[in-house]
Phi, psi and omega in degrees: 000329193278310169319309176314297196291344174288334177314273220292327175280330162302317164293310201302312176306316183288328192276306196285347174260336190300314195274352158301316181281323168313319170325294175318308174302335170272333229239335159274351203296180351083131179298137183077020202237147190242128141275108196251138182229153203182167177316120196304314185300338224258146181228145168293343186279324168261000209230338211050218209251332190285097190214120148286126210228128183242187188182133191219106194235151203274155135234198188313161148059022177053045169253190218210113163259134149256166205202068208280135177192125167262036138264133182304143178255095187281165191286116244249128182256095199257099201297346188202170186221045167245123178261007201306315218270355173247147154324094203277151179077039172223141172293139186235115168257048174255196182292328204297357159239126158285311219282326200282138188291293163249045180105160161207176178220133193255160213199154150247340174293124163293295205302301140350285202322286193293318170311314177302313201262337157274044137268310180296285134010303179253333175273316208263342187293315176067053143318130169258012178193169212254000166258025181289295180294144188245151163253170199191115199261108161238136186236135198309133156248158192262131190281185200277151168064014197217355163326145186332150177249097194291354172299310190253040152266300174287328183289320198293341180093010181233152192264352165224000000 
């Protein structure tokens, strides 16, 4: 019994360092840029399409979209990557991604983010370590010559 309880305490130890460090990592991301995260082991070709999944695309104003599903999710075709105009920290259960399952959220918090997604992972996935989960990096590419404009950036008001 005691060897269980030493298990359960390394994992608790492992999740709680898992989610500072995912923070750091959302807090860096790049506007438009996706972090997709999901069973590290898992391939569509043996696992199919059925994956607890989560997704974290960077927008404007340092906000966060998540976006929790046990379906695989492709990268989301977004007419704008301004999060100002939603309402932060509120769950959204529509229609607006077929592929996402359970919701999303616009977030200015990393630190949020990254609690949702080990909570998601580990209470509702019921991962038992957080090296369970795999990533997948895609970072926004800039077309030639259209690299940030800092003129029409500061006029529009946003720090990214």
């Amino acid at each position: 019994m005691a060897r269980q309880h030493e298990c359960e305490a390394d994992a608790d130890s492992e999740w709680e360092r898992f989610s500072p460090w995912l923070a750091g990592r959302l807090a860096a991301l790049p506007v438009a840029s996706v972090i997709d995260a999901g069973p590290g082991s898992a391939t569509p070709e043996v696992d199919g399409y059925d994956v607890e999944c989560a997704q974290m695309q960077r927008l404007h104003g340092g906000r966060i979209l998540l976006r929790l599903s046990t379906t695989l999710m492709i990268i989301p075709l977004l007419d704008a990557y301004d999060g100002d105009i939603m309402e932060p920290d509120r769950w959204h259960h529509d229609d607006l991604f077929e592929d996402c399952t359970h919701g999303y959220l616009v977030s200015d918090s990393p630190a949020l983010i990254a609690d949702l997604v080990v909570a998601w992972f580990r209470e509702r996935c019921g991962f038992a370590d957080p090296a369970d989960v795999g990533f997948a990096h895609m970072r926004a590419k800039s077309l030639p010559r259209t690299a940030r404009r800092p003129e029409w950036i500061a006029a529009r008001g946003r720090p990214d």
